[in-house]
KOLKEDO-547437 format. One record per residue: y, z, x of N, C-alpha, C in turn; residue number from 1; residue in three letters. Coordinates in nm, 4 decimals. Layout:
residues N
<zavex n_py="Y" n_pz="Z" n_px="X" ca_py="Y" ca_pz="Z" ca_px="X" c_py="Y" c_pz="Z" c_px="X" i="NUM" aa="ALA"/>
...
end
This chain:
residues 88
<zavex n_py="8.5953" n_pz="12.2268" n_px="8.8135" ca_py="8.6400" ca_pz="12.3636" ca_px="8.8069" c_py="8.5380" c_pz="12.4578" c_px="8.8709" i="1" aa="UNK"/>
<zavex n_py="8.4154" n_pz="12.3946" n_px="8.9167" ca_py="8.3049" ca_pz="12.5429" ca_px="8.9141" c_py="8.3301" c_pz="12.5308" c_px="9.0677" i="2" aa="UNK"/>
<zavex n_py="8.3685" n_pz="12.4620" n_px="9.1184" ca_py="8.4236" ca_pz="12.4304" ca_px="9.2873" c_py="8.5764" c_pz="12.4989" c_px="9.3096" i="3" aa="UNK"/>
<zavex n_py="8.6540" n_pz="12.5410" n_px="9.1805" ca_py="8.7652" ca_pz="12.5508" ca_px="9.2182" c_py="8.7841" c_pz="12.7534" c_px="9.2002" i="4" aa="UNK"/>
<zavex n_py="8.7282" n_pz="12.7767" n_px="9.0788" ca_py="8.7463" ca_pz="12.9271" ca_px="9.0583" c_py="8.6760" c_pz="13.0266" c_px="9.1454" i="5" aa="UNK"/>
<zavex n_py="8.5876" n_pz="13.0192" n_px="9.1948" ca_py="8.5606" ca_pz="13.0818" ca_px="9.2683" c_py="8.6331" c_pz="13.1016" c_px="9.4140" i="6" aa="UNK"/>
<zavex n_py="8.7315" n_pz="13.0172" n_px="9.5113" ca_py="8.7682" ca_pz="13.0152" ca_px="9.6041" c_py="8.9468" c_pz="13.1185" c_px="9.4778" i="7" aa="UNK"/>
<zavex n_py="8.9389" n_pz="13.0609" n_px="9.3588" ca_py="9.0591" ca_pz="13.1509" ca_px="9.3104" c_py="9.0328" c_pz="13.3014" c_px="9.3625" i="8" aa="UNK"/>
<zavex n_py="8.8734" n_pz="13.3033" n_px="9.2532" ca_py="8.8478" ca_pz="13.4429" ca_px="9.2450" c_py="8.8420" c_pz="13.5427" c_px="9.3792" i="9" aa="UNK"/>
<zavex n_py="8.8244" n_pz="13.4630" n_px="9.5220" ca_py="8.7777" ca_pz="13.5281" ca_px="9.6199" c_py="8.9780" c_pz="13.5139" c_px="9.7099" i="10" aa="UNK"/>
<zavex n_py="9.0636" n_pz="13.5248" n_px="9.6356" ca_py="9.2085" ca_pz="13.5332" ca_px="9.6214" c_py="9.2212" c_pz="13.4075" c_px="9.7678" i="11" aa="UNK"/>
<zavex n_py="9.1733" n_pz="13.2910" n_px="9.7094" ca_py="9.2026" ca_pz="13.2064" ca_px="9.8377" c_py="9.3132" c_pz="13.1071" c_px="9.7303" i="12" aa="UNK"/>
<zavex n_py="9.4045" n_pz="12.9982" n_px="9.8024" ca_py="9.4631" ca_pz="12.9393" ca_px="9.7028" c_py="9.4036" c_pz="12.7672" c_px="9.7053" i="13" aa="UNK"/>
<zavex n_py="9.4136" n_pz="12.7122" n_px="9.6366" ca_py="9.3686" ca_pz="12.5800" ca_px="9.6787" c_py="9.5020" c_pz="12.4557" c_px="9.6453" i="14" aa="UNK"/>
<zavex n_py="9.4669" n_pz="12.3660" n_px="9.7309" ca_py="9.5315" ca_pz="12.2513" ca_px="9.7193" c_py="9.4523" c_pz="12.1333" c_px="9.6577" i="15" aa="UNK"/>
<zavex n_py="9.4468" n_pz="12.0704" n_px="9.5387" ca_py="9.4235" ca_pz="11.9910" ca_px="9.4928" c_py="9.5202" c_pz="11.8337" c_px="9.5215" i="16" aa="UNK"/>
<zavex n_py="9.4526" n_pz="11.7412" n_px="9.5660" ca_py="9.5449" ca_pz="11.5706" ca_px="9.5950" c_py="9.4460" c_pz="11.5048" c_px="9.5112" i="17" aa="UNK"/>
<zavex n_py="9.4895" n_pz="11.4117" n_px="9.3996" ca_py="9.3883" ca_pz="11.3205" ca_px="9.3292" c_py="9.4924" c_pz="11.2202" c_px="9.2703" i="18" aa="UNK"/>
<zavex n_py="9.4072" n_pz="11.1257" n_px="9.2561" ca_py="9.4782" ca_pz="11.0473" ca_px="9.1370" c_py="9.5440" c_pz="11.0656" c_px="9.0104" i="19" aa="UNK"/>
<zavex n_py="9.6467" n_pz="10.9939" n_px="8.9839" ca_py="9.7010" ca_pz="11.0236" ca_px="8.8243" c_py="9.5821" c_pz="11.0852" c_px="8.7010" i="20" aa="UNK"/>
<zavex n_py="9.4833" n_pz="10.9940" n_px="8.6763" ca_py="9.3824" ca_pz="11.0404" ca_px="8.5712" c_py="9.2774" c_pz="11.1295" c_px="8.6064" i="21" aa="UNK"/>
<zavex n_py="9.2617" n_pz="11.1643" n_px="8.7655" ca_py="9.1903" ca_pz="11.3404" ca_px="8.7906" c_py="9.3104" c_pz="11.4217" c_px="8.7252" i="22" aa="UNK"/>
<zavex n_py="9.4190" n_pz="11.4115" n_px="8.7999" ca_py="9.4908" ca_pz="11.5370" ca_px="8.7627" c_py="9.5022" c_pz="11.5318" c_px="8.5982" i="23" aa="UNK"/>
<zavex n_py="9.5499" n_pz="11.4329" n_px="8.5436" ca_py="9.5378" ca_pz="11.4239" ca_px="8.3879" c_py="9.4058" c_pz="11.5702" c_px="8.3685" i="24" aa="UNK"/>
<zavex n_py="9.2993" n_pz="11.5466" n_px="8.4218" ca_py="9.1869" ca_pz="11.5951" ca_px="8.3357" c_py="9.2052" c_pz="11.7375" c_px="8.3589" i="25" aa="UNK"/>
<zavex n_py="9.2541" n_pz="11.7515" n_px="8.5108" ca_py="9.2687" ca_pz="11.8607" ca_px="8.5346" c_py="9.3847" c_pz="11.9857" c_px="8.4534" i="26" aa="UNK"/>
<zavex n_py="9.4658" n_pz="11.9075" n_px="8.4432" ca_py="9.5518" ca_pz="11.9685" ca_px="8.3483" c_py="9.5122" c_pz="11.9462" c_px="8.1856" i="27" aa="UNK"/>
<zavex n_py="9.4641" n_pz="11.8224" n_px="8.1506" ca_py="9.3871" ca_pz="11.8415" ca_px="7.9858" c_py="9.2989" c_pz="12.0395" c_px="8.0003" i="28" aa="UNK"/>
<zavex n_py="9.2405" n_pz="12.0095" n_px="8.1170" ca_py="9.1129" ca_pz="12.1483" ca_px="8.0971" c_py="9.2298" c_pz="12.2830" c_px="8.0940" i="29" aa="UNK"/>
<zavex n_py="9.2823" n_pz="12.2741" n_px="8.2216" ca_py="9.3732" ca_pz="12.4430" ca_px="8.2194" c_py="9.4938" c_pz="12.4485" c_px="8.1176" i="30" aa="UNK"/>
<zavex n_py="9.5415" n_pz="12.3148" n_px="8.0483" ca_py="9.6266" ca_pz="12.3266" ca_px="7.9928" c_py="9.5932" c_pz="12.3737" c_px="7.8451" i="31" aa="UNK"/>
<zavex n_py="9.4843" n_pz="12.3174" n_px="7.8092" ca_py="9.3871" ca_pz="12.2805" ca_px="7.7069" c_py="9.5036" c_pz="12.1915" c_px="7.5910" i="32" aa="UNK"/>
<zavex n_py="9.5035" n_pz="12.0617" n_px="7.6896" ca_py="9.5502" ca_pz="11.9699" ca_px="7.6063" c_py="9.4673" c_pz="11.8608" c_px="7.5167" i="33" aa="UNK"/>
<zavex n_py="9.4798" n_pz="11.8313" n_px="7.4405" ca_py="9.3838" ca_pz="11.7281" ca_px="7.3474" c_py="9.3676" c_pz="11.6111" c_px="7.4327" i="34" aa="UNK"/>
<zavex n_py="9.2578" n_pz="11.5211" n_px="7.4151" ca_py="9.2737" ca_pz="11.3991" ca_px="7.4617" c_py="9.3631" c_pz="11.2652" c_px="7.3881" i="35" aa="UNK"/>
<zavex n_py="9.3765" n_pz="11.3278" n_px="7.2550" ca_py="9.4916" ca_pz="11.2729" ca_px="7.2194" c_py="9.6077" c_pz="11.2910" c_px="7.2966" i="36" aa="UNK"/>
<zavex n_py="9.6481" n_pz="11.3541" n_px="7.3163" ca_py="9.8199" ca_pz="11.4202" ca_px="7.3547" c_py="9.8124" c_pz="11.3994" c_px="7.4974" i="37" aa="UNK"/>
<zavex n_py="9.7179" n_pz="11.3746" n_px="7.5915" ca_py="9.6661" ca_pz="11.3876" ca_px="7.7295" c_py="9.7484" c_pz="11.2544" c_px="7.8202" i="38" aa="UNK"/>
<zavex n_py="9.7677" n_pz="11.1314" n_px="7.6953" ca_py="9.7691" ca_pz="10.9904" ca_px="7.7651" c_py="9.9436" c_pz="11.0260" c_px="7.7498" i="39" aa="UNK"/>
<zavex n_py="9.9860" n_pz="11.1020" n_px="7.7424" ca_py="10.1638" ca_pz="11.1104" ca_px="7.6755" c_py="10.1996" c_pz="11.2285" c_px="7.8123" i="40" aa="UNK"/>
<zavex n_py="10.1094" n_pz="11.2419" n_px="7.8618" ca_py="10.1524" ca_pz="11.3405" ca_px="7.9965" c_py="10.1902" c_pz="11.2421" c_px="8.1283" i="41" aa="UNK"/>
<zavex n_py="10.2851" n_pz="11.2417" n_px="8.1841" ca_py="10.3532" ca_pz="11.1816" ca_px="8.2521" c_py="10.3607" c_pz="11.2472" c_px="8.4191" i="42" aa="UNK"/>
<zavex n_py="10.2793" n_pz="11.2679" n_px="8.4922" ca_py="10.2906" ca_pz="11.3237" ca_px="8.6194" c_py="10.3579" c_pz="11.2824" c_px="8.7221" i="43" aa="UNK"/>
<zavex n_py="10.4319" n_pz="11.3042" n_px="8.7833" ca_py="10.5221" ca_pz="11.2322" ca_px="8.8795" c_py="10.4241" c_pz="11.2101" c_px="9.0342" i="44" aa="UNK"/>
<zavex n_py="10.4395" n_pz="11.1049" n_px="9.0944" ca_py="10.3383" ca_pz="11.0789" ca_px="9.1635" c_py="10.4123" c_pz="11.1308" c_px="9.2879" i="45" aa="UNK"/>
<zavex n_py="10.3651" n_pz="11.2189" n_px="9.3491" ca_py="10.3913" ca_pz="11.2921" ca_px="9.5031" c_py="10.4380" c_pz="11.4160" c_px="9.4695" i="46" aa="UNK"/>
<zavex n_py="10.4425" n_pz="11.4553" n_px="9.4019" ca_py="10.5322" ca_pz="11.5892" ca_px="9.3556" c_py="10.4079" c_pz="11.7186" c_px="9.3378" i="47" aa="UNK"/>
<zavex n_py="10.4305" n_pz="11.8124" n_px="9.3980" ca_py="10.3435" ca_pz="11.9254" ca_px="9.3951" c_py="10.3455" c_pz="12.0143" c_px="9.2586" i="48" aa="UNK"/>
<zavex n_py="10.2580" n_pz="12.0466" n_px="9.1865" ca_py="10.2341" ca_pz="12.1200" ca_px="9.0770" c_py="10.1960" c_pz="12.2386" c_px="9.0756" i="49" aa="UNK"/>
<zavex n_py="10.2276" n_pz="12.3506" n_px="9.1184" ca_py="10.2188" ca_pz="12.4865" ca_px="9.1373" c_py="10.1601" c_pz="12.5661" c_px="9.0045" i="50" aa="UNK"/>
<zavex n_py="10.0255" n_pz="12.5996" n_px="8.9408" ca_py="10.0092" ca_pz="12.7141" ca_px="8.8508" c_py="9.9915" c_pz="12.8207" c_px="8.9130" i="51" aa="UNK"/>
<zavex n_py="10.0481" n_pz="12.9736" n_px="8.8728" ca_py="10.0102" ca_pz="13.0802" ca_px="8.8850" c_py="9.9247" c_pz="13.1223" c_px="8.7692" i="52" aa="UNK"/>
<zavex n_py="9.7749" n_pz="13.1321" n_px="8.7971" ca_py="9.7236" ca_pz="13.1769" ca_px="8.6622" c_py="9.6620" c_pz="13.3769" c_px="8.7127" i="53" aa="UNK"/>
<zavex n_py="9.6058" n_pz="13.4021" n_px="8.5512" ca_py="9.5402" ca_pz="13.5138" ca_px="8.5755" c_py="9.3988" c_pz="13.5304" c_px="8.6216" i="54" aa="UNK"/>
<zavex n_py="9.3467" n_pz="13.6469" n_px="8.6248" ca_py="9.2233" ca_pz="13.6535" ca_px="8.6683" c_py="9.1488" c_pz="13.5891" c_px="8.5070" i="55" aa="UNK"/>
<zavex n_py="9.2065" n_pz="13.5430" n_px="8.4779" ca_py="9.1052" ca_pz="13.4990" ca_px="8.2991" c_py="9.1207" c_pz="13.3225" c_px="8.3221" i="56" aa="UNK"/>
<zavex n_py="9.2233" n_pz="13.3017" n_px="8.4216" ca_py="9.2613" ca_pz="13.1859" ca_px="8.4390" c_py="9.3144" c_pz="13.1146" c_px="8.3406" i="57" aa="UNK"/>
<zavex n_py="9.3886" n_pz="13.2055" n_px="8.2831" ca_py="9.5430" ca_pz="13.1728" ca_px="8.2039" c_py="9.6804" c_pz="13.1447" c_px="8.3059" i="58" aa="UNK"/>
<zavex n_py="9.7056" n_pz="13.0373" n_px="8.2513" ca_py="9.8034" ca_pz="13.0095" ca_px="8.2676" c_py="9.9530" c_pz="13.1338" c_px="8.2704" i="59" aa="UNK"/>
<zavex n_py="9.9823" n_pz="13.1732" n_px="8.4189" ca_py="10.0993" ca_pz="13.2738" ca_px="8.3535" c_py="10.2518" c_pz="13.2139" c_px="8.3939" i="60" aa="UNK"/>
<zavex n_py="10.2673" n_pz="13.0771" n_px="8.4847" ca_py="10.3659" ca_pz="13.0171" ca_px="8.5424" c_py="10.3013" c_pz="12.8990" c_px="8.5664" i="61" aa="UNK"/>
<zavex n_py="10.3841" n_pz="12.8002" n_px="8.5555" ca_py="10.4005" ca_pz="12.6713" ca_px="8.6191" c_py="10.5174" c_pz="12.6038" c_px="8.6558" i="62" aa="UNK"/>
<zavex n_py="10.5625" n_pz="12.5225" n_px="8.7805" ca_py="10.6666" ca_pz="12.4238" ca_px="8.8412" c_py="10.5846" c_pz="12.3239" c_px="8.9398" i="63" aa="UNK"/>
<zavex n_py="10.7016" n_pz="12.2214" n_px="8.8994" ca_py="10.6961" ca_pz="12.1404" ca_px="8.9871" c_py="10.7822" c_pz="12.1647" c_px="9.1107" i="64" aa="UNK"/>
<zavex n_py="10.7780" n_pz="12.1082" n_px="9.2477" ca_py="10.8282" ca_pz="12.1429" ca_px="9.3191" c_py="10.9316" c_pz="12.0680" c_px="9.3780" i="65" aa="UNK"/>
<zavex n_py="11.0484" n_pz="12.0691" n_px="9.3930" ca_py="11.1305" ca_pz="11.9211" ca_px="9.4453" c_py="11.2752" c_pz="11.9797" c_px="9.3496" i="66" aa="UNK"/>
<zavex n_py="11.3471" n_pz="11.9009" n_px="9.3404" ca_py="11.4590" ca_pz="11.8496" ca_px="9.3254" c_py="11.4362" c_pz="11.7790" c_px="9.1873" i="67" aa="UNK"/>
<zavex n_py="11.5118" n_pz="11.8562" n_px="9.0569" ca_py="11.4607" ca_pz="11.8364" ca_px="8.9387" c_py="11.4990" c_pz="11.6915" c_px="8.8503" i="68" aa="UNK"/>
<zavex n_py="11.6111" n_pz="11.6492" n_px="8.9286" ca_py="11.6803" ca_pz="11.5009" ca_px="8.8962" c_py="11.5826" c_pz="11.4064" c_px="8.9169" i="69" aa="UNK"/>
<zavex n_py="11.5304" n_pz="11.3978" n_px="9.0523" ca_py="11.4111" ca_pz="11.3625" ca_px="9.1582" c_py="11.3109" c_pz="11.3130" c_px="9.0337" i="70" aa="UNK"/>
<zavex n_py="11.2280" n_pz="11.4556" n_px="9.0314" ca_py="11.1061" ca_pz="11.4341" ca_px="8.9689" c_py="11.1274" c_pz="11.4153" c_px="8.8459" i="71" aa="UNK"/>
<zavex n_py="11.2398" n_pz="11.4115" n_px="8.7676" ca_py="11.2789" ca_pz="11.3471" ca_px="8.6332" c_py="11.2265" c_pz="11.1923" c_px="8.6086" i="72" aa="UNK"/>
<zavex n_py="11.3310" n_pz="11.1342" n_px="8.7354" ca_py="11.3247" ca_pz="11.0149" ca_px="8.7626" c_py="11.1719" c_pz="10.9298" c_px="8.7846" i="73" aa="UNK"/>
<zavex n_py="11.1007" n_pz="11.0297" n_px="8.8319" ca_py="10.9628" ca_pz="10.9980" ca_px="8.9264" c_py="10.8707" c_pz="10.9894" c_px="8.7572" i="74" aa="UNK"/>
<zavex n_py="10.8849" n_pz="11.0955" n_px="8.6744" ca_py="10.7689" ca_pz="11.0616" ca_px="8.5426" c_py="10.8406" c_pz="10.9759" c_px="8.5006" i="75" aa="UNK"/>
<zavex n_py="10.9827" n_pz="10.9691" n_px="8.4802" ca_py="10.9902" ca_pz="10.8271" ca_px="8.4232" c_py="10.9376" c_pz="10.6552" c_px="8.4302" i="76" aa="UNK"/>
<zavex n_py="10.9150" n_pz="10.6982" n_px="8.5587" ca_py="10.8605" ca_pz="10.5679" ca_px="8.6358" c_py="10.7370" c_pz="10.5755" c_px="8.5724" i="77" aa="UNK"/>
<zavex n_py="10.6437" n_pz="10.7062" n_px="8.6028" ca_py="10.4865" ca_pz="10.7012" ca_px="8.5237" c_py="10.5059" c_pz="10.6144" c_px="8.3915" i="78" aa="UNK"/>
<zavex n_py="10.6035" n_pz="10.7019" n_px="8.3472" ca_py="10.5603" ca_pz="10.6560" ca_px="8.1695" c_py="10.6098" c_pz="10.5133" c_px="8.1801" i="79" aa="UNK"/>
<zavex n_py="10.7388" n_pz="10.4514" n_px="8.2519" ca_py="10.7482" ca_pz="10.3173" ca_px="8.2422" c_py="10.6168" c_pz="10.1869" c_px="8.2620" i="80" aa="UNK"/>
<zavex n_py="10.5252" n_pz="10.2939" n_px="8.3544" ca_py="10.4218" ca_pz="10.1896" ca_px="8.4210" c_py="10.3341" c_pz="10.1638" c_px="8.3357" i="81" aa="UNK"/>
<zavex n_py="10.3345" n_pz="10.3095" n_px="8.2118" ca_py="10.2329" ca_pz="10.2866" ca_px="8.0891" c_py="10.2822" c_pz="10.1924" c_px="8.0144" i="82" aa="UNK"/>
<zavex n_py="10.4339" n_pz="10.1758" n_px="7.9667" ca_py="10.4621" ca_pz="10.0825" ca_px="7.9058" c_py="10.4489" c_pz="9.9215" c_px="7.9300" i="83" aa="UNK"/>
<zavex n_py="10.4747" n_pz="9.9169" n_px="8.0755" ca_py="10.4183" ca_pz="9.7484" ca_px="8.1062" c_py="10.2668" c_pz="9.7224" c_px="8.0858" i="84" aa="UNK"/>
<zavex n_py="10.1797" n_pz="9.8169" n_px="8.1338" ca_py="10.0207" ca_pz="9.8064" ca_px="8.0849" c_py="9.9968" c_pz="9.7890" c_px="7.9738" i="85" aa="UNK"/>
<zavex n_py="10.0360" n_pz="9.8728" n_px="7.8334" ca_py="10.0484" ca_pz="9.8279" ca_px="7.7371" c_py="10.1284" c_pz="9.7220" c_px="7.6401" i="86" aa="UNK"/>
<zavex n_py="10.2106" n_pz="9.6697" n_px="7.7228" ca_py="10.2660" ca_pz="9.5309" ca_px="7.6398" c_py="10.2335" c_pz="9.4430" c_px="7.7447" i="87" aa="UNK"/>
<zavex n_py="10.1437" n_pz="9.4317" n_px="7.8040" ca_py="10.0243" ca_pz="9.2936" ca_px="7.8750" c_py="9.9632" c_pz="9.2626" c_px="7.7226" i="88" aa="UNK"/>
end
């Protein structure tokens, strides 16, 4: 984050691309989700995540971007992939 607010603050926008468990963290921090509740978040893999936050860097909007059937389908797949990992 100390790489990311400042290019906010100076009204630039950024594009973030990472793996499933960066973005996890990334959204645990702005979402302020527990690390309990964190592994039950389901991100659809290719799908763009748009926040509009404030200058406090609150959260004031969020979407995903696409075709909502689409990216339905797409976390389902996430969470399916958790389920085969966990019944190995």
């Amino acid at each position: 984050m100390e790489n990311i607010k400042p290019q906010l603050d100076n009204d630039k926008k950024v594009l973030i691309a990472a793996h499933g468990n960066s973005l996890r963290a990334l959204v645990m921090y702005l979402e302020n989700i527990s690390e309990k509740d964190i592994v039950n978040l389901n991100l659809p893999t290719g799908v763009p995540l748009v926040y509009h936050l404030d200058d406090d860097f609150k959260i004031l909007d969020k979407q995903f971007i696409g075709d909502a059937v689409v990216i339905a389908a797409k976390m389902q797949k996430v969470a399916n992939q958790g389920k085969k990992l966990n019944n190995r």
